[in-house]
C-alpha positions in Angstrom: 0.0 0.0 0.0 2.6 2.6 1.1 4.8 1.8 -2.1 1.4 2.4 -4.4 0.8 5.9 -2.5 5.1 6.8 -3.0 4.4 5.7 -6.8 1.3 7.7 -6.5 3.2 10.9 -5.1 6.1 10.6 -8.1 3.6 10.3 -11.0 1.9 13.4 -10.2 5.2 15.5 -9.0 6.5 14.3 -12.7 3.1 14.7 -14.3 3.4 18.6 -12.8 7.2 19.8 -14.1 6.0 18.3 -17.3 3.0 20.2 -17.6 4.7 23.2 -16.4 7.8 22.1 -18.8 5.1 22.2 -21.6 3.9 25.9 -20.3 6.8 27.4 -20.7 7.8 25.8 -24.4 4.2 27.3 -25.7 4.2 30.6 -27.3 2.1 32.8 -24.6 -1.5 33.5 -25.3 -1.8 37.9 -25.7 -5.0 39.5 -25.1 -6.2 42.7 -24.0 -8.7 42.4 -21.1 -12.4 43.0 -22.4 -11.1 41.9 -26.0 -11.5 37.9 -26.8 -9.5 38.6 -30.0 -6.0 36.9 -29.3 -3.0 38.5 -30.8 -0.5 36.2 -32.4 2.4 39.1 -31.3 2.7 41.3 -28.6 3.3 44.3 -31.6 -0.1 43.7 -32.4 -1.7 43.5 -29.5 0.1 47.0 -28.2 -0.8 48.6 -31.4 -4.6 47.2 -31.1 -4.6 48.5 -27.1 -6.0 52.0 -26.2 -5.6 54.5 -23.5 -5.4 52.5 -19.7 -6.4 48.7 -21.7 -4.3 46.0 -19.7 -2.6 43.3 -21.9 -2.4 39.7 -20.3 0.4 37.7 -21.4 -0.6 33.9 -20.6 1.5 31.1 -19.8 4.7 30.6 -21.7 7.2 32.7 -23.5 7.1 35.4 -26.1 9.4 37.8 -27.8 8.1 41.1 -27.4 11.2 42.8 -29.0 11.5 46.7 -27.9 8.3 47.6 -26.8 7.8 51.1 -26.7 4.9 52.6 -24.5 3.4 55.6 -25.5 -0.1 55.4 -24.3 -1.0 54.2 -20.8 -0.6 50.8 -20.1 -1.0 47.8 -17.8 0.9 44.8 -18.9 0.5 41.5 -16.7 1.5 38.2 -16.6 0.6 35.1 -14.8 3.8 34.6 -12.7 7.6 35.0 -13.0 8.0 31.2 -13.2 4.9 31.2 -15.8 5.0 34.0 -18.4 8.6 34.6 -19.8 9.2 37.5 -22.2 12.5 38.2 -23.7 13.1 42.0 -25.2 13.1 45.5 -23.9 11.1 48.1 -22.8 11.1 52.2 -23.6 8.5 53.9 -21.5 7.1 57.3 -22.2 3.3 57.6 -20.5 2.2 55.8 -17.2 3.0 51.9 -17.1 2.4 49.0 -14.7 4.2 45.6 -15.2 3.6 42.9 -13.2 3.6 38.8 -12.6 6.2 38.4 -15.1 9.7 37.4 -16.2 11.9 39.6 -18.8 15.2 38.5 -19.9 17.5 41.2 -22.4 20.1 39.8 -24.4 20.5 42.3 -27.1 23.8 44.1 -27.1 24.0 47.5 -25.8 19.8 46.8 -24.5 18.4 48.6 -21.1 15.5 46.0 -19.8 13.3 49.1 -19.2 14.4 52.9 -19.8 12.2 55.6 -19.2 12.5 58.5 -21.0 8.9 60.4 -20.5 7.7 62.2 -17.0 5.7 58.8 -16.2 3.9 56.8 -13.3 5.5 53.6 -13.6 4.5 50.5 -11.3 6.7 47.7 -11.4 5.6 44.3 -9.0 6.1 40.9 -9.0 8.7 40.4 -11.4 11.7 38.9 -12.3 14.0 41.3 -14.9 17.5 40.1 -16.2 19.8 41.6 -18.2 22.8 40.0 -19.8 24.7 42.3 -22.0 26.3 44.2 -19.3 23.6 46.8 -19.2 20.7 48.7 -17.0 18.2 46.9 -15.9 16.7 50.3 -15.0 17.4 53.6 -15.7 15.6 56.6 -15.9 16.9 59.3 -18.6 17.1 62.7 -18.3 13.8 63.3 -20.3 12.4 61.2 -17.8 13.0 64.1 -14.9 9.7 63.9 -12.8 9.1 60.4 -13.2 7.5 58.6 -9.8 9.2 54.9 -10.0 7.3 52.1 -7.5 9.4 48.7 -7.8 8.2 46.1 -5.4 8.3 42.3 -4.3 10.9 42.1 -7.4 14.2 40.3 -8.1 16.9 42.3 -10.4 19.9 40.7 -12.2 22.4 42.9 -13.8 25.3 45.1 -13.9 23.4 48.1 -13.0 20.3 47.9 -11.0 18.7 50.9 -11.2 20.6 53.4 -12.5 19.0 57.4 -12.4 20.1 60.5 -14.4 17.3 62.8 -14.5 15.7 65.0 -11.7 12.6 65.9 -9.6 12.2 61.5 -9.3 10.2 59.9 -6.7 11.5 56.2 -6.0 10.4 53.5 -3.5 11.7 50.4 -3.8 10.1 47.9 -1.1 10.9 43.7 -0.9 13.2 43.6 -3.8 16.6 41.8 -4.2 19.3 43.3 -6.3 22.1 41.7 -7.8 24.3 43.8 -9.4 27.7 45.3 -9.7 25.8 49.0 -8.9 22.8 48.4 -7.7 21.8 51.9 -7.1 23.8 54.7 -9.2 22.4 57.9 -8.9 24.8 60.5 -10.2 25.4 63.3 -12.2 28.9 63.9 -13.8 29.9 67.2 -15.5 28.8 65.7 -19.0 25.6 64.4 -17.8 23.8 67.1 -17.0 25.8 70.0 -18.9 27.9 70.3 -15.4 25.1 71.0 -13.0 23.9 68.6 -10.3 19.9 66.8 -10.5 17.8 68.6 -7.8 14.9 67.4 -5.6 15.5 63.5 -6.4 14.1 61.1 -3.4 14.4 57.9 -3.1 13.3 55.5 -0.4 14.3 51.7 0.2 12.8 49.3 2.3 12.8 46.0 3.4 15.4 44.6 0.1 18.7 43.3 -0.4 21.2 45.2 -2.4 24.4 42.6 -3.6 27.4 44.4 -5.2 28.6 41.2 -7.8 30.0 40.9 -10.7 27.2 38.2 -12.5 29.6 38.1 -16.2 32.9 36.8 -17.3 34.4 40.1 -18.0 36.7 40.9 -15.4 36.2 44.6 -13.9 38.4 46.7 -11.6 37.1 46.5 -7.9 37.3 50.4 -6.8 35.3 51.0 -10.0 31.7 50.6 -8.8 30.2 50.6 -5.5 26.8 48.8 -4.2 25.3 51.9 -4.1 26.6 55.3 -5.7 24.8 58.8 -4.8 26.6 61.9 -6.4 26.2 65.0 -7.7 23.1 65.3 -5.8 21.5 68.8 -5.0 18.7 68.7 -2.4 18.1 64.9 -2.4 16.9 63.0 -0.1 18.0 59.4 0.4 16.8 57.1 2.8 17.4 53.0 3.4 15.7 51.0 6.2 15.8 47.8 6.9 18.1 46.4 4.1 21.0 44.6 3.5 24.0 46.4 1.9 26.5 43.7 0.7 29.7 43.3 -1.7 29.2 39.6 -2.5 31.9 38.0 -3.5 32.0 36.4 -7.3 32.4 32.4 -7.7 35.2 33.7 -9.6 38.3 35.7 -7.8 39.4 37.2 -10.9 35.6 38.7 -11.4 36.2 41.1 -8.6 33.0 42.7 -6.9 32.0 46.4 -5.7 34.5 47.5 -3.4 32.4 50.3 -1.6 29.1 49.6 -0.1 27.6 53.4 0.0 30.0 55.6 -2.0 28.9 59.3 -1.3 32.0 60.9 -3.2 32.7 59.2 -6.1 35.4 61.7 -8.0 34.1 60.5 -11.6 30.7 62.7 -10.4 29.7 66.0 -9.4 29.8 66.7 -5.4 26.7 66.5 -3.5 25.2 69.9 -2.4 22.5 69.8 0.3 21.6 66.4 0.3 20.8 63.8 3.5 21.3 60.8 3.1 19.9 58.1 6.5 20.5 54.6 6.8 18.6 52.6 9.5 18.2 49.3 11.2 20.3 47.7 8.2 23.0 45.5 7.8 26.3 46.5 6.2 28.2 43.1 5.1 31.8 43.4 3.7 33.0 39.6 2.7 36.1 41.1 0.9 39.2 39.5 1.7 41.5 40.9 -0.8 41.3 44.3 -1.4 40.9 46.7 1.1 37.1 47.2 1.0 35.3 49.9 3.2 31.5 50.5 4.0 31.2 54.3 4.0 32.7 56.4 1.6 31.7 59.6 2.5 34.5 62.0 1.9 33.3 65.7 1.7 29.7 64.2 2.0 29.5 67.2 5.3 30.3 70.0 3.4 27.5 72.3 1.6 25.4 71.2 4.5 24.5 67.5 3.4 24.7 65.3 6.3 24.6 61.6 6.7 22.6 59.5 9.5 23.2 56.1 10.6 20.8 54.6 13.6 20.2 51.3 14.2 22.7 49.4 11.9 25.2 46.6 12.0 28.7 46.2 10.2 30.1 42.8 9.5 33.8 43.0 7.9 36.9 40.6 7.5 39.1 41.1 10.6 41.7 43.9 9.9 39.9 45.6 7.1 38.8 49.0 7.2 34.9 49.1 7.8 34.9 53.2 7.7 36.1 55.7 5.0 38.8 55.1 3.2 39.8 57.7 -0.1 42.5 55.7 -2.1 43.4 53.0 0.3 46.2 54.8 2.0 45.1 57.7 3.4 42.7 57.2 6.2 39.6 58.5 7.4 37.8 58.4 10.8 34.2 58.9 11.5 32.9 61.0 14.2 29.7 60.6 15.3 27.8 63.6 16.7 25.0 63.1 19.0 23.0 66.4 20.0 19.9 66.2 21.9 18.2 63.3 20.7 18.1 64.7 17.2 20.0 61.3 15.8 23.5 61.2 14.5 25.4 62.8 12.4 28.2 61.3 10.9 31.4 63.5 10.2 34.7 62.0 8.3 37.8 63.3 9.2 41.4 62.9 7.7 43.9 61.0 10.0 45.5 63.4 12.0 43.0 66.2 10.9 41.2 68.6 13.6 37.5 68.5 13.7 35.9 71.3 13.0 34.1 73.3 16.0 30.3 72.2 16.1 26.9 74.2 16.5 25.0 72.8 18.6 21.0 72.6 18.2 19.8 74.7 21.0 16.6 73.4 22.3 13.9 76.3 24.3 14.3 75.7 27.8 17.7 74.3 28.2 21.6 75.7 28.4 24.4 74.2 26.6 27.3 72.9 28.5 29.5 71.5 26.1 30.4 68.6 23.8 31.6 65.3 25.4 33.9 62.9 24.6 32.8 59.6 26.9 32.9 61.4 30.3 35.4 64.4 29.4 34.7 67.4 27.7 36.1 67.0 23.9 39.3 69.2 23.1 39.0 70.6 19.2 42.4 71.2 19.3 43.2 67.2 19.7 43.9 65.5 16.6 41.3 62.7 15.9 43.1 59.3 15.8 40.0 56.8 15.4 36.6 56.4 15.3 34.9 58.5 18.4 31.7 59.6 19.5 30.9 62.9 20.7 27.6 63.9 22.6 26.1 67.3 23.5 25.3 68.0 27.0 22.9 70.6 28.2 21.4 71.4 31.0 17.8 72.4 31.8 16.9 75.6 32.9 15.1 76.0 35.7 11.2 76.7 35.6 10.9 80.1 37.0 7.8 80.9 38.7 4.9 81.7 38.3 3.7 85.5 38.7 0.1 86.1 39.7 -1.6 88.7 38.2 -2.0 91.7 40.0 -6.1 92.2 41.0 -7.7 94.7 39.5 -8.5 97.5 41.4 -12.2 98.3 41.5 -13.9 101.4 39.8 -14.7 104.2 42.3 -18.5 104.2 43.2 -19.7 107.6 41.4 -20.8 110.2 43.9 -24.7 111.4 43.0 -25.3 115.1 42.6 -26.9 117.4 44.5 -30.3 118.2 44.6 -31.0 121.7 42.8 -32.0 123.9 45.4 -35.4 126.0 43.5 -34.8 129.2 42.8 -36.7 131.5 45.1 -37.7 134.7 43.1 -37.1 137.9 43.8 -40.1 140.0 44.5 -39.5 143.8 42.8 -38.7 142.1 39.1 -39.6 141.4 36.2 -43.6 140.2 36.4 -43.8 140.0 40.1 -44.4 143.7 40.5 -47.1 143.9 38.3 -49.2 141.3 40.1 -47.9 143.0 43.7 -49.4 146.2 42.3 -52.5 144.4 40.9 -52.8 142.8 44.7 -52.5 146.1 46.4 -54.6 148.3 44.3 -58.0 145.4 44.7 -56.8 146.0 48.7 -57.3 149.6 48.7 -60.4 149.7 46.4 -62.0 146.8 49.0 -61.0 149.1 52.1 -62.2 152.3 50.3 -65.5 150.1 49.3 -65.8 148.8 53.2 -65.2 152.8 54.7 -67.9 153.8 52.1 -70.2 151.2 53.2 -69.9 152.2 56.9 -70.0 156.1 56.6 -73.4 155.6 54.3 -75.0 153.2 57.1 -74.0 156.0 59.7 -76.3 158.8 57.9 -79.2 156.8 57.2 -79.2 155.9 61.1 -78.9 159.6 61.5 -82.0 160.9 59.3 -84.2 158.4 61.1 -83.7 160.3 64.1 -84.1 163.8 62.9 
């Protein structure tokens, strides 16, 4: 019974990388979603898609030879181990590829250049190049271009490589093999000798291999893992990765010496630019050469700074794991921590003085001074090695609180006086006419009363005659 069910098991595992051996030997199936016509090539198919149509690529593999998108697009396939296209891409308008598998093999071919201001999506693929090319790169008439990459494995000799400006990148869960796999730079004959401005890019959660994947042999200070340059108000920012110069199968190969190369002498200076690594691993497995992690260089002057937090840096014993310029002069990192605004890494020659420091002064708190471990940190002393330096301050104390004076209340408002009347004044104005009105009805009534009497006394006095 159990040797029926193991028979059982092998049939159907062979029955399966048959099937998908078959898959992959068909001619893929094209179609535009909404459309049952199917397209023999992928030429006619993009020629018959409009504005924003999707075009499926089925099962198999298909020569698409260079595909150039000028009208909005979503390509999709059914899976990188399931749809396999061979060719090139030029991008000019808004494109999304996904679920796929593109290999380039013609000489002098970038997998996918874009060369329009575009919105370009890019998940779930699988993109090789083998001519010793980009897999990526947007061109200088693709300045303003917004690049999402994602859940995606690269093969090359340049990952993604940028010359244009004003770019948006995020690149999340994606593994990089390549010589360069970031080189974002602007030499004097790139740009007509100015820097790019305003480029971002942000990586998360991805591996980044500096390797040599071909049989031509290259010099090992010529590239670096990743390569930021001639940079003018950039922000760059890498969490959670791995940074890595893996080793080639082959020792003559050579791999990328540098992990982060921030002053790269082929390029333009950066100017204003921050660039902040975090929780990552740094992994130098170079034996023979003498390899470094940071090159950073001038990367302080023209205000650009550089953060590390969080990281971790494997390297042979007695190699350098900090700057080094040409591989005799040395540099030594300082690492300035002021009030829990992160670090900032400085390089300094061997030897060299560090420059006095600024510090960031925070609202209710003094300054004391810079420390070295528990001593205050002499300028003047020349720095020797890799050292840390830390701002102290002190906090003011709270003064107290004033009250508020009361406020005084308003003076109750006196009443007036009453107005005394006016008593008038007998001899003016209309009061003499009515006094001599008064008197002169007195004397008529007395002379009236006198008259009276006198007349009463004669009649009295005829009666008696």
């Amino acid at each position: 019974m159990k040797k029926k069910v193991i028979l059982s098991i092998f049939v159907a595992m062979f029955v399966s990388i048959m099937s998908l051996t078959n898959v992959l030997a068909v001619t893929s199936d094209v179609t535009i979603k909404g459309n049952t016509t199917k397209y023999t090539t992928f030429a006619e198919a993009l020629a018959a898609a409009k504005d924003k149509d999707t075009i499926v690529i089925g099962e198999g593999t298909l020569d698409i030879g260079t595909a150039k998108i000028d009208k909005v697009l979503y390509i999709e396939g059914s899976g990188r181990a399931l749809t396999k296209i061979t060719g090139n891409f030029v991008v000019t308008k808004d494109f999304t590829l996904k679920s796929l598998e593109l290999t380039t093999s013609a000489a002098g071919t970038i997998s996918l250049e874009i060369t329009g201001k575009s919105v370009v999506r890019l998940d779930d693929l699988k993109l090789i190049n083998t001519v010793e090319k980009d897999i990526l790169k947007i061109s200088n008439s693709g300045s303003g271009t917004n690049l999402n990459l994602e859940n995606s494995e690269l093969i090359g000799k340049y990952g993604l490589k940028v010359r244009a400006e004003n770019t948006i990148i995020r690149v999340d869960g994606t593994t990089i093999s390549a010589y360069g796999a970031f080189d974002i730079a602007a030499s004097v004959r790139s740009n007509g000798g100015k820097p790019f401005i305003n480029n971002k890019l942000t990586v998360e959660n991805s591996t980044l291999l500096g390797i040599n994947n071909y049989a031509t042999s290259l010099n090992n200070n010529e590239y670096a893992v990743v390569t930021i340059a001639g940079q003018k108000d950039g922000i760059f920012n890498f969490t959670n990765c791995t940074i890595k110069n893996e080793v080639s199968t082959d020792a003559n190969k050579g791999n990328a010496e540098v992990l982060i190369d921030l002053n790269n002498t082929y390029y333009m200076p950066n100017e204003n630019t921050k660039v902040t690594v975090t929780d990552s691993k740094f992994i130098n497995t170079d034996n023979t050469h003498d390899s470094y992690v940071l090159n950073t260089g001038a990367l302080t002057n023209g205000k650009n700074e550089l953060v590390l937090a969080g990281n971790t840096t494997t390297t042979p014993a007695g190699k350098y794991s900090m700057p080094i310029v040409d591989g005799k002069t040395k540099y030594f990192t300082v690492t300035v921590r002021d009030f829990e605004k992160g670090e900032k890494i400085i390089t300094v020659k061997e030897n060299d003085k560090l420059a006095k420091l600024t510090p960031e002064l925070e609202k209710g708190y003094t300054f004391d001074a810079w420390y070295l471990e528990l001593a205050k940190f002499d300028f003047e002393s020349p720095i020797t090695k890799d050292i840390t330096i830390e701002a102290k301050y002190t906090k003011n104390p709270e003064k107290p609180v004033i009250p508020e004076k009361p406020v005084t209340p308003e003076k109750p408002v006196t009443p007036e006086k009453p107005v005394t009347p006016v008593i008038p004044n007998p001899g003016t104005g209309d009061n003499i006419v009515l006094y001599v009105v008064m008197g002169s009805i007195g004397v008529i009534g007395i002379g009236a009363a006198v008259y009276y009497l006198l007349k009463s006394k004669n009649s009295k006095n005829s009666k008696k005659k």
